[in-house]
N, C-alpha and C positions, 0 to 999 in steps of 0.2 A: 540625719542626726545633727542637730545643734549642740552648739557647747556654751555655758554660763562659766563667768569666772567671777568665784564668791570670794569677796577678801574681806578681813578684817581690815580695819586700820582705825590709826592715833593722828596721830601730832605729824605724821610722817605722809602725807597721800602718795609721794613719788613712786612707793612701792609698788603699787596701782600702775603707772605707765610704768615702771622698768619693767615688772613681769610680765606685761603686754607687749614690750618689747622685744624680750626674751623670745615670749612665744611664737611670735611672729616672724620673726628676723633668724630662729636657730633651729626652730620646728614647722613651720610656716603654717601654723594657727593663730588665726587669728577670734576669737570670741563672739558669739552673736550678741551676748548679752553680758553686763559686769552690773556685778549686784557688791553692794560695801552694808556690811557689818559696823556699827559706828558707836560712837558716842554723839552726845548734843555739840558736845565743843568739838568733834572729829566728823562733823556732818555741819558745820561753818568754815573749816578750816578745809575742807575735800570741795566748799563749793567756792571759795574764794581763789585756792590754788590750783582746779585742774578745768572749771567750769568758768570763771569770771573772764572778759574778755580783757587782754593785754595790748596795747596800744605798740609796743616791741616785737610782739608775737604774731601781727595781725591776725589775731584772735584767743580762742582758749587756748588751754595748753592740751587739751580733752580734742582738738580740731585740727592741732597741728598732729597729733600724736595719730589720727585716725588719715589724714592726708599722710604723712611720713611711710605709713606701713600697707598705704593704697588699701585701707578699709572702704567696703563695699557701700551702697547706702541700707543694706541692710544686718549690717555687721555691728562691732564695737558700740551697741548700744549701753549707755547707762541708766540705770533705773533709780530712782530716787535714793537714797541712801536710809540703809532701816538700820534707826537709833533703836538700842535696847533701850525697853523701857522695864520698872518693876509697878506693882500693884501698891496705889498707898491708901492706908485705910482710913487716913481721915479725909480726904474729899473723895474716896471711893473713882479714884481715877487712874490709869497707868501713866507713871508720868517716863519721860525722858530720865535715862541715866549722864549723868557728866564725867562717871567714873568708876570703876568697880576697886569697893573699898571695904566691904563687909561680907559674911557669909552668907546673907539674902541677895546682896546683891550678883556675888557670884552666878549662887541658883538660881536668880534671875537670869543672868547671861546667860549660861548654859540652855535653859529650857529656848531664850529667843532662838542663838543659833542654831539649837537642832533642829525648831522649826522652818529655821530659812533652809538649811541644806535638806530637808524632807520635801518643800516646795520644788527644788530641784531632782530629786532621786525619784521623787514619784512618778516621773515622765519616764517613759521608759526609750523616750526620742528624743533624750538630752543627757550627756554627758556632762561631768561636773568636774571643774579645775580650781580645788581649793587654796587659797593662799594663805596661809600662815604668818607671812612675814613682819604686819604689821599689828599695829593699836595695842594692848599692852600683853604680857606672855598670858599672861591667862586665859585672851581671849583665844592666843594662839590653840595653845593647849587644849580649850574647850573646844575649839571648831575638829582640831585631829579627831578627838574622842569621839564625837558627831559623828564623822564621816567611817572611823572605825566600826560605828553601832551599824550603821543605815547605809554606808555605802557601797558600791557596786567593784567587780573586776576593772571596768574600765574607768571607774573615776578614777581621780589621782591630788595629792597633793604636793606643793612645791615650798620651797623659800628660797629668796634673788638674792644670787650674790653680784656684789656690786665690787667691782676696783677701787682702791683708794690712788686720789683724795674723793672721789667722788661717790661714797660712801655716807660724806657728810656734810656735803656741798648743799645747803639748801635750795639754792636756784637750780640745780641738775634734775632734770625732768628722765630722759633721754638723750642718744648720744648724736640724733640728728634735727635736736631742737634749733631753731631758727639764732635763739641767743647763746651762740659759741663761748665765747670768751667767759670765764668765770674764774672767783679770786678765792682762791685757797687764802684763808686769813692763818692758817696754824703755819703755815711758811713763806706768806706773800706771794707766792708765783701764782703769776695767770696761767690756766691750762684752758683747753679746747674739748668742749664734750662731746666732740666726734671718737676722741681717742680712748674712752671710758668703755672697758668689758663687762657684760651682764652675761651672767649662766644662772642658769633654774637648777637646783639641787630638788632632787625627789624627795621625798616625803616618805619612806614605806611608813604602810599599815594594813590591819589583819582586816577584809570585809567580814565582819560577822556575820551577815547578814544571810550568806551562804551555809550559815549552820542552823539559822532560824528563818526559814521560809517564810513564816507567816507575816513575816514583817512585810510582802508582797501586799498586805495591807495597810490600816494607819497605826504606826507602830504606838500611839500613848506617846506621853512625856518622856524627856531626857531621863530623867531623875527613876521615876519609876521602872522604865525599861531597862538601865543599868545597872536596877536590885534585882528586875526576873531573871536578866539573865544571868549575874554574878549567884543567884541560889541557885537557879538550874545549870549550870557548870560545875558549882559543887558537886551537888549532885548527882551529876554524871558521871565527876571525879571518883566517887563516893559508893557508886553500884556499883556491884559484881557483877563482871562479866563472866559471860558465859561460856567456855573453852571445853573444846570437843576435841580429842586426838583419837587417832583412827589408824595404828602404825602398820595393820596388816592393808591397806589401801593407801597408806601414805600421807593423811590427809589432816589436816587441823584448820578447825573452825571454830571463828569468834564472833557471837554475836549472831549469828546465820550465814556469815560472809567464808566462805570454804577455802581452800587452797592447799594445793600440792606442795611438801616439806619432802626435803631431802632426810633420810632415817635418820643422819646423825645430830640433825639438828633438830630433828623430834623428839627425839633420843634425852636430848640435853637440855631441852625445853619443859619436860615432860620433866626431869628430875629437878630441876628450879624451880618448877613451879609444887611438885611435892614436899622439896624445904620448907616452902613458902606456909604449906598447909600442916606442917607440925613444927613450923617455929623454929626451926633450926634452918636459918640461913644460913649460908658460909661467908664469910665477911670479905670473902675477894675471889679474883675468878682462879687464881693457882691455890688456892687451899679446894675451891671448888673440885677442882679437875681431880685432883686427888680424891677426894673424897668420892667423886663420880667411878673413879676406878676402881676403888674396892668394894665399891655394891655393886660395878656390873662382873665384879670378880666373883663376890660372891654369890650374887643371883645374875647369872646371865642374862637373862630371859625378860627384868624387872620393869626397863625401859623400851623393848622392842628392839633393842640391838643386842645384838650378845657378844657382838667383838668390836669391843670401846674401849680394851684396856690399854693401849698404847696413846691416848688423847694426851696432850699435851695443853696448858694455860691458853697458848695462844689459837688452839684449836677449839676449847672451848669458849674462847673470843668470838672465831670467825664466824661457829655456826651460828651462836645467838644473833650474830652482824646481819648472817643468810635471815632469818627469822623476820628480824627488822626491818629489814629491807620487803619483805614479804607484804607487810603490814603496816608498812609507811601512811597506805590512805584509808588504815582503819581507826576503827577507836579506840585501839588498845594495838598495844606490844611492848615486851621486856624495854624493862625499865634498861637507861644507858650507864649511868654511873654506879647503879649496885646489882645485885639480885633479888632485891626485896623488892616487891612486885606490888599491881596496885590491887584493890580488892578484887577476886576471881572467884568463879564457881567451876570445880575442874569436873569431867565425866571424860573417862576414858574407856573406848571398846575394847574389849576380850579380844588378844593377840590368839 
């Protein structure tokens, strides 16, 4: 298993070795491959600042960073840096972007990066460590999205946190760069970038990808594949499921997925979801509970329990909690903050 690590970046490349740093020096990963997300002017300034040789540094800052952290000779490779470009139609050319400033250009951006993170997820023998932290928040934002659609259990994304002053130290690469000494100008004091802390803060996000399979192949565009799936999530929102109770075997099934229910929570599931089906909710769960007791008062029998009348609010809490808990890894279960439920098809067996 190899690992890529995809970063955006601006104005800023440093983010590029701190996170490498990070990962290296606190996780001891170190990256086979760093691929940057760029602009044209952040694909001059990535190659003059981490690539160009330093006559102080005897060498890059890209060779001191890969000696520092004893990268392998086949590790910490960089690969050219991919400038978004968008499509222009009067010389029918994709040109370089210098900045994202419009809403085409956005949707430009968007479509490049999910391409670059599908170049990486498609492997199923490389793991993906996306960076966030630099080039401008959009491009942030786009890249999470991306990886949200397309990516996997073990990718992951991050953003470096850096110590002040060396936050905004331009010369600060890392903290075992060869040129120590650097001048805080916001207070004149010289410090030493030995003494500079970097931590990786994680990133969560949801893999979609795990609820659309098919994406195991080539998923389409950005753009397009974040309207199928926002219809078909409505949509799923939107069907009735299908809800089976079974009180003389104990049993409630959703969707074809079966499961053993304790009576009382059958009981009280069974009677929420018949509000549910003639429109009289109860607006909370102690008007509930009441109301639950005097229809199993008067029909014992109506739920499958016939001795519910002592139920108290917080008992008809706990079984819907029991319920929940049941059905945590389905696609459906009682709603949490009301009892108005989502759309349902109820069938229940002859007690």
């Amino acid at each position: 298993m190899t690992t890529t690590l995809l970063a955006v970046t601006g104005l800023s490349p440093a983010i590029v070795t701190e996170t490498i740093w990070a990962l290296a020096t606190r996780e001891g990963i170190i990256p086979d491959r760093v691929a940057f997300i760029t602009t044209a002017t952040g694909a001059l300034i990535l190659d003059e600042s981490l690539f160009a040789p330093r006559a102080d540094w005897g060498g890059s800052v890209w060779e001191c960073l890969r000696r520092s952290i004893g990268a392998g000779p086949d590790q910490l490779i960089a690969d050219p840096p991919h400038v978004i470009t968008i499509a222009d139609g009067t010389s029918g050319r994709a040109v370089p972007l210098d900045d994202i400033r419009t809403p085409a250009e956005n949707a430009a951006a968007a479509e490049f990066i999910f391409a670059r993170v599908w170049d990486v997820v498609r492997d199923k023998d490389r793991r993906l460590c996306a960076s966030v932290a630099g080039g401008r928040k959009t491009m942030g934002a786009l890249l999470h999205a991306a990886v949200s659609l397309i990516g996997r259990e073990d990718d992951r994304i991050s953003h470096v946190l850096v110590s002040a002053p060396f936050d905004t130290l331009r010369d600060f690469y890392f903290p075992a760069q060869p040129v120590c000494p650097l001048l805080d100008k916001a207070t004149g004091r010289v410090v030493e970038a030995a003494d500079a802390e970097i931590t990786l803060a994680e990133v969560p996000f949801v893999p979609l990808r795990n609820r659309f399979r098919e994406l195991d192949g080539l998923p389409g565009s950005f753009l397009s594949l974040r309207k199928d799936w926002s219809d078909r999530l409505k949509h799923d929102a939107e069907r009735p499921v299908l809800i089976r109770i079974d009180h003389r075997q104990e049993l409630l099934e959703v969707d074809g997925r079966v499961h053993s229910v304790r009576p009382r929570a059958l009981a009280i599931l069974h009677f929420v979801l018949k509000c549910n089906e003639k429109g009289m909710v109860p607006p909370d769960q102690t008007t509930a509970a009441e109301v639950f007791r005097k229809r199993v008062e008067k029909n014992p029998g109506e739920y499958g329990h016939p001795q519910l009348t002592s139920l108290s609010a917080e008992d008809f809490r706990r079984e819907l909690n029991h319920v929940r808990d049941l059905l945590k890894h389905d696609g459906w279960q009682p709603a949490m903050r009301t009892l108005k439920q989502r759309p349902f098809r109820l069938e229940v067996e002859a007690t």
